[in-house]
C-alpha positions in Angstrom: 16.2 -4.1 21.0 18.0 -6.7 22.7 20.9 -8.8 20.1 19.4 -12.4 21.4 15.5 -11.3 20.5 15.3 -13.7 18.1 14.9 -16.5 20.2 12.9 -19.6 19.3 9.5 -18.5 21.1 10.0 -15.3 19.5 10.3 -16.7 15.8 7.4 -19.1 16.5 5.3 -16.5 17.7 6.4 -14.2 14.2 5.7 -17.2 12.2 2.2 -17.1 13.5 1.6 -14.1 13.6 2.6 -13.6 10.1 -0.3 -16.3 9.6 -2.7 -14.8 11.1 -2.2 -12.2 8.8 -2.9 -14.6 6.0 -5.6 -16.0 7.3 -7.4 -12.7 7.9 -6.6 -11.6 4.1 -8.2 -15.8 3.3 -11.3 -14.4 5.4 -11.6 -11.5 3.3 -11.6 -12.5 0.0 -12.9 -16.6 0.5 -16.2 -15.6 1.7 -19.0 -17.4 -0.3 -16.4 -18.6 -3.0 -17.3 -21.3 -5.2 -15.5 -23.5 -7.9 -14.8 -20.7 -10.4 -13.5 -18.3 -7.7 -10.8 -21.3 -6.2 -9.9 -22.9 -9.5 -9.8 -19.2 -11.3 -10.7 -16.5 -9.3 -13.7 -15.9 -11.4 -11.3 -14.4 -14.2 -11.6 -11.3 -12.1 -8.0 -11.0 -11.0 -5.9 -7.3 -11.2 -3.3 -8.2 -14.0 -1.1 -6.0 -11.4 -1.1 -8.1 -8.1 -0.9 -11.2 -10.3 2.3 -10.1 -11.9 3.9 -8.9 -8.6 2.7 -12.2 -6.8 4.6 -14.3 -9.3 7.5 -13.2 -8.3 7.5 -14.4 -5.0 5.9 -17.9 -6.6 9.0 -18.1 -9.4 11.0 -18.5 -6.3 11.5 -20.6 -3.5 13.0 -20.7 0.6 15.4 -22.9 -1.5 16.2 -20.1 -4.5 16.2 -17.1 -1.7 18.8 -18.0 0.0 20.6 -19.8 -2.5 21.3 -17.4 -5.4 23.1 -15.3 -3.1 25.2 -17.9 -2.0 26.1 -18.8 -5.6 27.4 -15.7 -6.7 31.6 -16.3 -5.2 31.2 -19.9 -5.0 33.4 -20.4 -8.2 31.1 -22.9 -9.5 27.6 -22.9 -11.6 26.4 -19.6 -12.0 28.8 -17.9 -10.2 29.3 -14.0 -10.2 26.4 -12.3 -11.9 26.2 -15.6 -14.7 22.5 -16.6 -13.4 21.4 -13.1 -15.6 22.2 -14.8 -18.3 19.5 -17.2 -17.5 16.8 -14.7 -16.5 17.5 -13.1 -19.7 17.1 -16.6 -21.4 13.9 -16.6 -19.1 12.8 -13.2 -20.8 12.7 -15.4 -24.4 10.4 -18.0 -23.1 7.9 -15.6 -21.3 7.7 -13.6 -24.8 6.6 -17.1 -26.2 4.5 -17.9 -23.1 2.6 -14.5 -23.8 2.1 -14.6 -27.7 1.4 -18.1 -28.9 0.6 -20.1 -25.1 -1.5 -17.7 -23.8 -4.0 -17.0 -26.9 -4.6 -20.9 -27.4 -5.6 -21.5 -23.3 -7.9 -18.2 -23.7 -9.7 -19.3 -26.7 -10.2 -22.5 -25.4 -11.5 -21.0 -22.2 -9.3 -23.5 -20.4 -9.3 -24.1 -16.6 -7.0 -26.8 -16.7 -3.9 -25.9 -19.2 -3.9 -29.6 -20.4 -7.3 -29.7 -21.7 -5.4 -28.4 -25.0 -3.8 -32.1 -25.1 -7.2 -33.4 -25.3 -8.7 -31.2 -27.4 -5.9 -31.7 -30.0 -4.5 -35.3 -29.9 -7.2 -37.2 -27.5 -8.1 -38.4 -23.5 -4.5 -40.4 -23.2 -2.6 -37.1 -24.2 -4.4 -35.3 -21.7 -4.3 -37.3 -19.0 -1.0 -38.2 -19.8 0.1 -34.6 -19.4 -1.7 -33.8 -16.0 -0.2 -37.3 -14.6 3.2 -35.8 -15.0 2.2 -32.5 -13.8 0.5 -33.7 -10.8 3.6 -36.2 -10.9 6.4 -33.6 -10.4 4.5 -31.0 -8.5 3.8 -33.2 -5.4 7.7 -34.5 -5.7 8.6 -30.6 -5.9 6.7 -28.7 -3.3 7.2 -31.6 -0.9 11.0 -31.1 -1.3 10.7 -27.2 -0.8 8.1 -27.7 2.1 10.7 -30.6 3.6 13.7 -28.2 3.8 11.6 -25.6 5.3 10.3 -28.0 8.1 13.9 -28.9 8.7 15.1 -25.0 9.7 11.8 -24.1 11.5 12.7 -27.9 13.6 16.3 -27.2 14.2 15.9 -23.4 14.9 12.3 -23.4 16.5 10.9 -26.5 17.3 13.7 -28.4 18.4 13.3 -26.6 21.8 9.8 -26.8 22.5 10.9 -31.0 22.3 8.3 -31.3 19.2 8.7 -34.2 17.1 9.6 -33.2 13.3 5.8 -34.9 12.4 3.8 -32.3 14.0 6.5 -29.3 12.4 5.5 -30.6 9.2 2.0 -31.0 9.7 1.6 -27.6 11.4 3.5 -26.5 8.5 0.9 -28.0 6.0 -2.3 -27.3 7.9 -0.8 -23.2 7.9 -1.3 -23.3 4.5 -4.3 -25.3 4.0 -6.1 -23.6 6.3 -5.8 -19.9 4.4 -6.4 -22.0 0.9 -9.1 -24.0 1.3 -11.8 -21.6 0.8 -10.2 -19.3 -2.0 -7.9 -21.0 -3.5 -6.5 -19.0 -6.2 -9.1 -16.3 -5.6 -7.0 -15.7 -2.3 -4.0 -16.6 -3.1 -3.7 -13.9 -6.0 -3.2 -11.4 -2.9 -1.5 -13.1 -0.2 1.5 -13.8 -3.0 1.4 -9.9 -3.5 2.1 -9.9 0.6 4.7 -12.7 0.5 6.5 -11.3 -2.8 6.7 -7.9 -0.5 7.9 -9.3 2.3 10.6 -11.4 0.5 12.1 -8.6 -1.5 12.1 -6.2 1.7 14.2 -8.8 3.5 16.7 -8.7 0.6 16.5 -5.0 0.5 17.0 -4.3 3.9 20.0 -6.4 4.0 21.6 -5.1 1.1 21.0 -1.4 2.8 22.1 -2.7 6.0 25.5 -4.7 4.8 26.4 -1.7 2.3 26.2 0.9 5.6 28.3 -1.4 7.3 30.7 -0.8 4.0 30.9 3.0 4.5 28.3 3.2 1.9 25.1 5.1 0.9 22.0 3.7 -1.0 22.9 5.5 -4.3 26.3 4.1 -4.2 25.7 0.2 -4.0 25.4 0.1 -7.6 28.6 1.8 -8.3 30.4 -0.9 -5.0 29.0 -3.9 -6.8 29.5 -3.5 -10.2 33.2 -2.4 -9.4 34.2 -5.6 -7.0 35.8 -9.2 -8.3 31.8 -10.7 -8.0 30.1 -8.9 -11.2 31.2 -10.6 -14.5 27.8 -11.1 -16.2 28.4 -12.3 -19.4 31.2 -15.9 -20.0 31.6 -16.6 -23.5 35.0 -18.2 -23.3 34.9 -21.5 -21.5 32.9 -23.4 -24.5 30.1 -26.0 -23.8 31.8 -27.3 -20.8 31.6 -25.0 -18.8 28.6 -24.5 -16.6 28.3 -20.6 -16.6 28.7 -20.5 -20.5 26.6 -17.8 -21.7 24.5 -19.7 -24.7 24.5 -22.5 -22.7 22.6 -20.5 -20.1 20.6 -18.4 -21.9 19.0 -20.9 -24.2 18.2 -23.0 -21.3 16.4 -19.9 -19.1 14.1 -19.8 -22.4 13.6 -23.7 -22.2 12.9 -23.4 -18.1 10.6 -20.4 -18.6 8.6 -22.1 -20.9 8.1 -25.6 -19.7 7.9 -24.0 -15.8 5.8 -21.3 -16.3 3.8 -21.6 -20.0 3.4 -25.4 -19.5 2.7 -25.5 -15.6 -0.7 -25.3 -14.0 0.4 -23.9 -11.3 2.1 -21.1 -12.6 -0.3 -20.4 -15.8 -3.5 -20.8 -13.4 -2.7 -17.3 -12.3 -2.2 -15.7 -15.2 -5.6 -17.4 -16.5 -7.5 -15.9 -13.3 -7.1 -12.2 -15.1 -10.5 -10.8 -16.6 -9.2 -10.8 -20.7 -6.3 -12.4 -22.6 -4.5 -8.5 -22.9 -4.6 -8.3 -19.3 -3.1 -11.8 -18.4 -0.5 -10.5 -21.6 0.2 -7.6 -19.0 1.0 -9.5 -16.5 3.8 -11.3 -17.9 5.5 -8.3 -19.7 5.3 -6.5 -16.4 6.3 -9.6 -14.2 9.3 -10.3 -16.9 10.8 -6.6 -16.1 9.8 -6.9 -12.5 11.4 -10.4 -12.3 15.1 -8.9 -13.8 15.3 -6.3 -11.0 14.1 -8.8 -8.8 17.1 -11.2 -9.6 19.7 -8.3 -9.7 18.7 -7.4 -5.9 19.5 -11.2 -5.7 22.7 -11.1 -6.9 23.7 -7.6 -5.8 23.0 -8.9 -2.4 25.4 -12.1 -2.5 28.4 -9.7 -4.0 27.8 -7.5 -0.9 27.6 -10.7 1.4 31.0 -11.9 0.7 32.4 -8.4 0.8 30.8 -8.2 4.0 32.5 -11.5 4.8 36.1 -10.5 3.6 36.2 -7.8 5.7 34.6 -9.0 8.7 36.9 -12.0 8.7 33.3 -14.5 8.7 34.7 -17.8 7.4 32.1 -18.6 4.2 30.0 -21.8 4.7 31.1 -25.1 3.4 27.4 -25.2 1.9 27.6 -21.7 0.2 23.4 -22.0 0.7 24.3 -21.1 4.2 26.1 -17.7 3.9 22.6 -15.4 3.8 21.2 -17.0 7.0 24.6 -16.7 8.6 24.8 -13.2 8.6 21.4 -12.1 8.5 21.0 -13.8 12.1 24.2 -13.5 13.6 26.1 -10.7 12.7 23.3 -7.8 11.4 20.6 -6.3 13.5 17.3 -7.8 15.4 15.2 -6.1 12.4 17.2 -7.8 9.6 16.9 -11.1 11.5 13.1 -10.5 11.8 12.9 -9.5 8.1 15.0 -13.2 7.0 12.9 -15.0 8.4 9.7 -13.2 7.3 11.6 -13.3 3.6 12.2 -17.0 4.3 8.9 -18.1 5.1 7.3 -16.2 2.3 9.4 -17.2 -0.7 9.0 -20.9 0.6 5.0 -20.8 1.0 4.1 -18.5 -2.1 4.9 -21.5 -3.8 3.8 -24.0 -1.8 0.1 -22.5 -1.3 -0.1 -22.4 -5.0 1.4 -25.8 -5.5 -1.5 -27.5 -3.2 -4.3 -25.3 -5.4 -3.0 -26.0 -8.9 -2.9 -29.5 -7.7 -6.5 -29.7 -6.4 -7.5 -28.1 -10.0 -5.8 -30.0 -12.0 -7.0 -33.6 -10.1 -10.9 -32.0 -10.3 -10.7 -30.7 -13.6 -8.4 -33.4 -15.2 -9.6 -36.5 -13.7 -13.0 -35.7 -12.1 -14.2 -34.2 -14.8 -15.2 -30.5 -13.2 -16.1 -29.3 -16.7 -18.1 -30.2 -19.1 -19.5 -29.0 -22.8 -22.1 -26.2 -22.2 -24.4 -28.3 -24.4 -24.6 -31.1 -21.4 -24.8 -29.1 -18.7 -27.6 -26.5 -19.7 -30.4 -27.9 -17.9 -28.3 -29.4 -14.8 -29.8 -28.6 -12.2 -27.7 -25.6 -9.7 -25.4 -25.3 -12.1 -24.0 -22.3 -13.3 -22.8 -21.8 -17.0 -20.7 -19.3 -18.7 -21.7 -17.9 -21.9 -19.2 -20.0 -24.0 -20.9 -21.8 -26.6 -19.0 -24.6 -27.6 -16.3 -24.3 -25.0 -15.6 -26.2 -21.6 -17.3 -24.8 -18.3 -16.9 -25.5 -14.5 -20.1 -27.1 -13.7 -21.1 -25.1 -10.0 -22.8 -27.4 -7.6 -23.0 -28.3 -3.7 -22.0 -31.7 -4.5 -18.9 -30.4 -7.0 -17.9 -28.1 -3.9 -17.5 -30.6 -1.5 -15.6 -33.3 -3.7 -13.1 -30.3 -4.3 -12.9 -29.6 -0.4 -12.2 -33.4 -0.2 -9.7 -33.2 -2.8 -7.7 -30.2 -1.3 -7.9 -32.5 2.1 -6.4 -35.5 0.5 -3.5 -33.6 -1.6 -2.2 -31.6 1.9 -2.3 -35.4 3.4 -0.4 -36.4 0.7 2.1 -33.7 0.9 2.4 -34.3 4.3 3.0 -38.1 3.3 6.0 -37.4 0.9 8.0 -35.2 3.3 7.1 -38.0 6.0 9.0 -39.9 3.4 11.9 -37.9 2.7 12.3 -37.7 6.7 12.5 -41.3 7.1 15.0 -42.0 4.6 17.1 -39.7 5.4 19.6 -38.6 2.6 20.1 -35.4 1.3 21.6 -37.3 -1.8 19.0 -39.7 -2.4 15.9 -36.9 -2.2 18.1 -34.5 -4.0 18.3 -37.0 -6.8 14.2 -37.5 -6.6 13.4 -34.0 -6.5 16.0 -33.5 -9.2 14.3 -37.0 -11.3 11.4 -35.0 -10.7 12.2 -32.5 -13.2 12.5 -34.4 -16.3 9.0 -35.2 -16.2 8.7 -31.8 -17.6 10.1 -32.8 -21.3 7.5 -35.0 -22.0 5.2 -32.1 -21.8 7.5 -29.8 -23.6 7.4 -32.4 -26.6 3.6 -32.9 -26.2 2.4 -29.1 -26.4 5.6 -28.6 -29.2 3.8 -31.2 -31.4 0.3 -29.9 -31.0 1.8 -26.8 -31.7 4.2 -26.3 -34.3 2.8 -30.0 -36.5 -0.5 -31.2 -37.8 -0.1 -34.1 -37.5 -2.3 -36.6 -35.6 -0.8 -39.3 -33.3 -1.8 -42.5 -32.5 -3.6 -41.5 -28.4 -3.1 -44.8 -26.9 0.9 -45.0 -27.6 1.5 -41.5 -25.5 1.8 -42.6 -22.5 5.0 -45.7 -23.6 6.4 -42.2 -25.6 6.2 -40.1 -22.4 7.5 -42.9 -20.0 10.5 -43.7 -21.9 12.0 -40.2 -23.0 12.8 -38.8 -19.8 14.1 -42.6 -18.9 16.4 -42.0 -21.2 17.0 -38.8 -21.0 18.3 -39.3 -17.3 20.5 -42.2 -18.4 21.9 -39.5 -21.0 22.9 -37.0 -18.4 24.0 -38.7 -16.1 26.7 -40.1 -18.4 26.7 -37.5 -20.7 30.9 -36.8 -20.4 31.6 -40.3 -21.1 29.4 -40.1 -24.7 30.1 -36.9 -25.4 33.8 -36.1 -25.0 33.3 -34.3 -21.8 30.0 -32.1 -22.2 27.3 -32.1 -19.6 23.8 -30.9 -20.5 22.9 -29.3 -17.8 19.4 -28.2 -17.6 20.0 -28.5 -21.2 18.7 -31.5 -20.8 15.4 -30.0 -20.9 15.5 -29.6 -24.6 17.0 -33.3 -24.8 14.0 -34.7 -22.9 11.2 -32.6 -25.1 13.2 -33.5 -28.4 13.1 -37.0 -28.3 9.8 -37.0 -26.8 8.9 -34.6 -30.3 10.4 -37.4 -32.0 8.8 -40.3 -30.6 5.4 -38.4 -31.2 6.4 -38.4 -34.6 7.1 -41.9 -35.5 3.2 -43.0 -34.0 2.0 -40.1 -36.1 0.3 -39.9 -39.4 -0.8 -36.7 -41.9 -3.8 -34.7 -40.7 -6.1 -33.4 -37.4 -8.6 -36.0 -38.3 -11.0 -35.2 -36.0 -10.0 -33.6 -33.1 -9.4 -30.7 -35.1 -8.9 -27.4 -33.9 -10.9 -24.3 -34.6 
């Protein structure tokens, strides 16, 4: 095998390929899906597949290549730090599986935000699917734009395609093995794309430690011994970014909101048959996801090694180190299996993204369920055997609307990167994807208050509460060393956000479920 196979045509033709692939396993398990197989699989999913898929759909093209890179920058989560977070992480999930997880089974919940409306009224819940639908369009066009923008300069760059048709081949890719399945399909092509990511990362790690003058059983031993495996920093205090409380209360705050309070994330875990399997699935995705993220970080520790003694000069943008030597300096088959890795990490999430937003729109603002007592004698429809609980309402008209709906949210996708494009500066979309975040307090503070109070709140105010605490949160960050002697929050600001969001729920609250209590 020839050093310059991996031409463009070549990678173009492996990107495809690796599609058709997709689209075969979208063939095999969309046929004849309806509503309840796209928005939930028909609760039929393996607790296994879904808890090796996540993986791949907790991480992005972005966090692939990046968490190596991290690990001898000298700077946020350098050295081994980030396990401090995942660790953190391991705190949330435990909360996600134990209180989360029994309230959106006993509700029999498609949508995750139904809960808001069933506990504090119609504003709440639209409230909290606005800001989910909100960040999650901001976020997977951000990880779908940087994507584009290696597959233009690498790939299509030299066939003279324009960066518009990248990006809408890009989109169309994944609409096209989505659109019958949805969830249903994407349970198993995550398992494929989780696969192929971490075989890319293993393979280099075996490839880079022979090029050390070491064996497989000794890489632990090589990394765990150099100057790039301090794990644990306690002495730096609340300035400093790698702090280890700092870090490990804020993985439990990220797991939580991310995973527990995100549609896209919890609509997989909701697809498995009983609450004990989808309970399963996140105690065998939490171990799962630690190994996963010590392969990570083993990996960048044997990258700079690899660097130091090979004389490679380390990128400027430290993001850059894994591509660099994956494609330059290691074998053909390590190339193919980067960009394999690449492609997976960044769609697992991105094919998800587009579902979880077509479920949430149809469930949470077209109104795709209704009370079993309404529905009974509707014509074509299918009902589960849930008295008193919400059910998908299965029709030919309720089909198409949904197909429409996945349509219009890959068109909009496609509009937002369009966007980014045309202005042009990494700082300024950086700072929007970044804005994008905090729209994840309010819902922190909304399920919190449902949660741990009973208190009833006052519906119609939500939506001022909601707007203004991550306003202000953002405006707290971003001078947080000037009003607090130095410290920076940090995705600490997380908990900021969902606190004063808490406490703004609070003061348009009064004593009492009244009656939208629960049962």
């Amino acid at each position: 095998m020839e050093a310059n196979i991996l031409t463009p045509s070549f990678i173009l033709t492996m990107v495809l390929g690796y599609f058709a692939l997709l689209m075969v396993v979208s063939y095999l398990t969309g046929k004849e899906a309806d509503n309840a197989d796209f928005f939930l699989a028909n609760r039929q999913s393996p607790w296994y597949l879904v808890a090796f898929g996540m993986i791949g759909a907790s991480l992005s093209g972005v966090t692939f290549i990046s968490i190596p890179g991290v690990v001898g920058a000298g700077k946020a989560n350098m050295d081994f730090s980030y396990m401090q977070m995942v660790f953190g992480y391991l705190v949330g999930y435990l909360v996600i599986a134990t209180v989360l997880m029994p309230i959106y089974y006993k509700l029999n919940l498609t949508s995750i935000y139904g809960y808001l409306e069933k506990r504090f009224g119609t504003m709440s819940y639209k409230t909290g699917a606005g800001f989910f639908l909100l960040s999650r369009t901001i976020g997977a066009s951000f990880r779908l734009y940087l994507v584009a923008i290696v597959l233009q300069k690498f790939v299509m760059d030299s066939f003279g395609a324009p960066f518009w048709v990248t990006v809408l081949l890009t989109i169309f890719l994944i609409w096209i093995y989505t659109f019958r399945g949805g969830i249903k399909t994407i349970v198993w092509t995550d398992t494929l794309q989780t696969f192929c990511m971490l075989a890319a990362v293993g393979l280099t790690v075996v490839a880079i430690a022979s090029n050390l003058g070491v064996g497989i059983t000794e890489i632990p031993s090589l990394v765990s011994g150099s100057e790039y495996s301090q794990m644990f920093f306690f002495e730096g205090g609340w300035n400093d970014p790698n702090n280890f409380f700092k870090q490990f209360i804020s993985g439990a705050f990220i797991a939580l909101v991310m995973t527990g309070l995100d549609q896209d994330m919890m609509q997989k875990n909701l697809s498995c048959r009983t609450l004990g399997d989808a309970q399963k699935n996140m105690f065998w995705f939490s171990i799962i996801l630690v190994f996963a993220n010590l392969l990570f970080l083993s990996l960048g520790a044997l990258l700079y090694m690899y660097a130091n003694k090979n004389g490679i000069e380390i990128p400027a943008k430290t993001d850059q180190l894994f591509p660099t030597i994956a494609l330059q300096y290691l074998s053909p088959a390590v190339g193919i299996f980067f960009v394999l890795g690449l492609i997976a990490a960044a769609y697992s999430s991105a094919d998800s993204a587009l579902t979880s937003l077509t479920t949430s729109f149809c469930v949470d603002f077209l109104g795709f369920e209704k009370e079993e007592k309404d529905v009974e004698t509707d014509g074509g429809a299918t009902v589960l055997d849930k008295p008193k609980k919400k059910v998908l309402i299965h029709t030919k008209d309720r089909k198409q609307t949904r197909f429409l709906v996945h349509i219009s949210f890959s068109a909009l996708l496609f509009l937002v990167i369009m966007a980014f494009w045309f202005v042009n500066d990494d700082a300024v979309i950086t700072q929007v994807f970044l804005a994008a975040g905090f729209t994840y307090g309010p819902l922190l503070g909304l399920f919190a208050f449902g949660i741990l109070t009973k208190r009833k709140i006052k519906d119609h105010l939500v939506l001022g509460i909601c707007l203004a605490a991550p306003i202000l949160s953002f405006f707290l960050n971003k001078y947080s060393d000037v009003l607090f002697s130095g410290l920076k929050f940090g995705f600490l600001i997380l908990l900021v956000n969902g606190f004063l969001t808490f406490l703004g729920l609070y003061l348009i609250s009064d004593e009492g479920l009244g009656e939208e209590e629960l049962s």
